[in-house]
N, C-alpha and C positions, 0 to 999 in steps of 0.2 A: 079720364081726361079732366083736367082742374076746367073748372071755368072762369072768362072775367068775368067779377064784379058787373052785372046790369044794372046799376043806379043811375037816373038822373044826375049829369056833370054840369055844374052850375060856372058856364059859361064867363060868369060877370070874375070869377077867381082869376082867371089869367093875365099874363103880363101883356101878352103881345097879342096883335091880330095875327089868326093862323095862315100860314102860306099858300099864297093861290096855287091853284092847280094847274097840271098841264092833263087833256087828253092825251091817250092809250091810242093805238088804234081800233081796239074793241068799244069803244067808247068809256073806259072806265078814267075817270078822275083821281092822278096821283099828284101831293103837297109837290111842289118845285122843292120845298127846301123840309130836309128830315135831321133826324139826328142819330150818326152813325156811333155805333158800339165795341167796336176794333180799338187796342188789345183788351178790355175791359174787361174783368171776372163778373161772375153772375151777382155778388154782392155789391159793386160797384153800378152794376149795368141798371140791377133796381132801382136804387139810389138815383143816378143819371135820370134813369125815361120818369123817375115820378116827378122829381124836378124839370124836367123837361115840360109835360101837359101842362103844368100848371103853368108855364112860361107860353104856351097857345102851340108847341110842335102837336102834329097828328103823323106822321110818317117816321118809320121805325125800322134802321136797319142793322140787319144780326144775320149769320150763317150758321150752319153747323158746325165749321171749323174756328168759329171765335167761341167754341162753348159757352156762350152766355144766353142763349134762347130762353133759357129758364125764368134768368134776371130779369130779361125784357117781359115775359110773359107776367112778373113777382110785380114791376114796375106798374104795368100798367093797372093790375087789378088794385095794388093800393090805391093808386091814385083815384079810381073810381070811375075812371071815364069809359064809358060804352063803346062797346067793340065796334059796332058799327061806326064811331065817328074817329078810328084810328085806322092806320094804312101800314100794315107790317108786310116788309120783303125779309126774303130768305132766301140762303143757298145750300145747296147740296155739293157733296164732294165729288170724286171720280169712279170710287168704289160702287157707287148706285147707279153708271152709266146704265140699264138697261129700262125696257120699259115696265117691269117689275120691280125693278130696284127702285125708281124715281116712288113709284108709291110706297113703298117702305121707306123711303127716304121724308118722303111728305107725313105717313103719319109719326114718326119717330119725331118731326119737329112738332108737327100741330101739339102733338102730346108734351114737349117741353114749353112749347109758347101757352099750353094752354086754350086752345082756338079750335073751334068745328073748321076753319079757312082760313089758309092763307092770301091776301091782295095778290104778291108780286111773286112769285116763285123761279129762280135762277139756277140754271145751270153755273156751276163758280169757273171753273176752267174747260176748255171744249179736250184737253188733254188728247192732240191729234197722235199721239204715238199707240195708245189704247184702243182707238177710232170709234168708240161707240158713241159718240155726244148725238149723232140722229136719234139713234133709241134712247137715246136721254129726253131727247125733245119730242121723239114721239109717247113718250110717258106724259111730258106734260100737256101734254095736247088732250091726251086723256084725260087726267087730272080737270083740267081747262071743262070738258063737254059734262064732266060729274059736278060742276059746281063746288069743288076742292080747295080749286084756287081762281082768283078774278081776273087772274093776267101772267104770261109767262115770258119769261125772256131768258139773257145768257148773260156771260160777264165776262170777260178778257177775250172776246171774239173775235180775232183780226178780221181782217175782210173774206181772205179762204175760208176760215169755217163758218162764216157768215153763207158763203157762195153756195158752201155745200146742203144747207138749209135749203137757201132757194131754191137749188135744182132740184129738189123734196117737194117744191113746193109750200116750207114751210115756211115762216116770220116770225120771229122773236116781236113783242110789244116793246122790249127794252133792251140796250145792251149796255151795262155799266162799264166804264175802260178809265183807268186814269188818267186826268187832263184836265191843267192848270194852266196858269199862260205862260208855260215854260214846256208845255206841250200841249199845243192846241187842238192837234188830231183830228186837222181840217180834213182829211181827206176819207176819215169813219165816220165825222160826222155826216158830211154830203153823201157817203151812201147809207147813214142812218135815214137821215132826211130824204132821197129816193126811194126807199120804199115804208116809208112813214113808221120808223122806228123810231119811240123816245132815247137820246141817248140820256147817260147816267154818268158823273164824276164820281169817284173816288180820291182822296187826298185831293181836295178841290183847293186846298191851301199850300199843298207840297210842303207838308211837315214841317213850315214855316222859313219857306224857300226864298231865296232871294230877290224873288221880282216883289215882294211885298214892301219891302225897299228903294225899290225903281222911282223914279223920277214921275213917270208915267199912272203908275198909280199911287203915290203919294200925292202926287197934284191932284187927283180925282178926291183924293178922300180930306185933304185940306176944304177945296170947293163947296163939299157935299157937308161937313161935319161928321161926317166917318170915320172910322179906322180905315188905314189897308186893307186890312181881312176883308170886312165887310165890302169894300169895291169886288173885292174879287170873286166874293159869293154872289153880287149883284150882277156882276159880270159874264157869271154864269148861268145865274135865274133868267137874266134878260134874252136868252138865247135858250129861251125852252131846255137850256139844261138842267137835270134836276141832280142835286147836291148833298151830301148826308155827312157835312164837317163833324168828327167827335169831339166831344168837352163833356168832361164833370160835372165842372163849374159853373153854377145856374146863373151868374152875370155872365160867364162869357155865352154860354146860351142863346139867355135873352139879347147877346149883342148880337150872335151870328143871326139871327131869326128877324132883327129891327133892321132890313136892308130896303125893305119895297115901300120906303116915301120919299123914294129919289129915283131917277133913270140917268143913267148913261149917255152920252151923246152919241152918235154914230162915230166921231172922230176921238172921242173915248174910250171906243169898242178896240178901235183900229188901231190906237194905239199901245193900248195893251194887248191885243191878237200879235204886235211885232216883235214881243217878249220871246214867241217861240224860239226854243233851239235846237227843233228837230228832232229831240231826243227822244233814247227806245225807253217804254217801261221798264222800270225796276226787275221786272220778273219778264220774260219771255214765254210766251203765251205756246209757241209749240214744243218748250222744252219742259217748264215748269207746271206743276199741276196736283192738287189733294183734292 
């Protein structure tokens, strides 16, 4: 297994102040704002995350199904910065649903990230037509008690495979779901938030959707001297959502990352929470799944 780079990361090199954090419910500390690595090659991805640290990201997200674990793991050790002050999630595919497979699954990434541990460790799809995602989660629970990984959760978990955890017994720390304000996914969040699950965005920009254009948040980012983007990532961080926008390019970066020296009003929130339009994810969480 490669290891990072253990050197002294001289702090004063960065662009930005790094992103506060939100509690786990184990108590562990993840950035609100990361920088995600979807569709990115492992060449790309290096590039990206070493650009990145140096711009003040600490949370780094990659799967197994964006082959680029390597990249991010190539990233981080050039850049020099110590394992301990970065925050990598990962996901595993449907193939490894069992509670055998999850740790072949774990160390097949640790060994391409590079890593004795994973922070955040994800079931990617609950893949209810297969039904094994419990012994998926009973894997990482395992995982979880060996000091493996710091935190586990799931990702496209409607509320049913959510329910099926509970009656387990079990709780995901996170469940990643797509949601912008063109799906606000009030009603995953409120049962993330009863039983104290961090949620997670994905496409927290909507691929450059049309509410970045709205009235509603054009007025907020005139206000502020923001972009749109940026309201929208603010938008999300201000509501303990935590967010992992992808970019390259080390100014747009540093712009998604430069959101936390302004807030939102309440009748800011509200107005762009009216963006929703109800709509289902892109992929269908009980049909779709790798």
């Amino acid at each position: 297994m490669r290891a990072l780079v253990d050197v002294a990361f001289d702090h004063r090199r960065e662009g930005m102040t790094p992103s506060p954090t939100v509690e786990l419910a184990n108590g562990v500390q993840m950035p609100l704002l990361g920088l995600g690595t979807w569709p990115m090659d492992n060449e790309a991805t290096a590039s990206a995350v070493k650009t990145a640290v140096y711009s003040g990201y600490r949370l780094f997200d990659t799967a197994e199904s964006y082959g680029n674990e390597a990249g991010v793991g190539d990233g981080l050790r050039v850049s020099g910065v110590r394992r301990e002050d970065v925050f990598i999630t990962s996901k595993f595919n449907k193939n490894w649903h069992s509670r055998l497979g999850v740790r072949e699954a774990f160390e097949a990434s640790a060994d391409r990230l590079g890593v004795d541990y994973i922070d955040l460790y994800l079931i990617h799809w609950p893949d209810p037509g297969q039904d094994r995602y419990v012994e998926a989660f009973e894997g990482l629970e395992a995982l979880l008690r060996e000091g493996k990984v710091r935190s586990i959760g799931t990702s496209n978990f409607k509320a049913a495979h959510l329910q099926r955890l509970f009656d387990e017994g079990m709780t995901p720390h996170v469940n990643q779901i797509e949601l912008n304000p063109e799906r606000v996914c009030g009603d995953a969040r409120r049962l993330h938030q009863a039983h104290s699950i961090v949620t997670g965005a994905y496409s927290p920009l909507g691929r450059g959707g049309p509410f970045l254009s709205h009235p509603a948040v054009v007025a907020a980012a005139t206000k502020y001297g923001k972009t749109p983007s940026q309201v929208v990532l603010r938008w999300h961080t201000q509501q303990d959502i935590a967010v992992t926008p992808k970019s390259s390019n080390q100014q747009r970066q540093s712009e998604n990352l430069d959101i936390f020296d302004f807030e939102l009003t309440p009748e800011e929130i509200r107005r762009i929470n009216a963006l929703d339009t109800g709509g289902h994810a892109r992929q269908d969480a009980d049909e779709y799944a790798h």
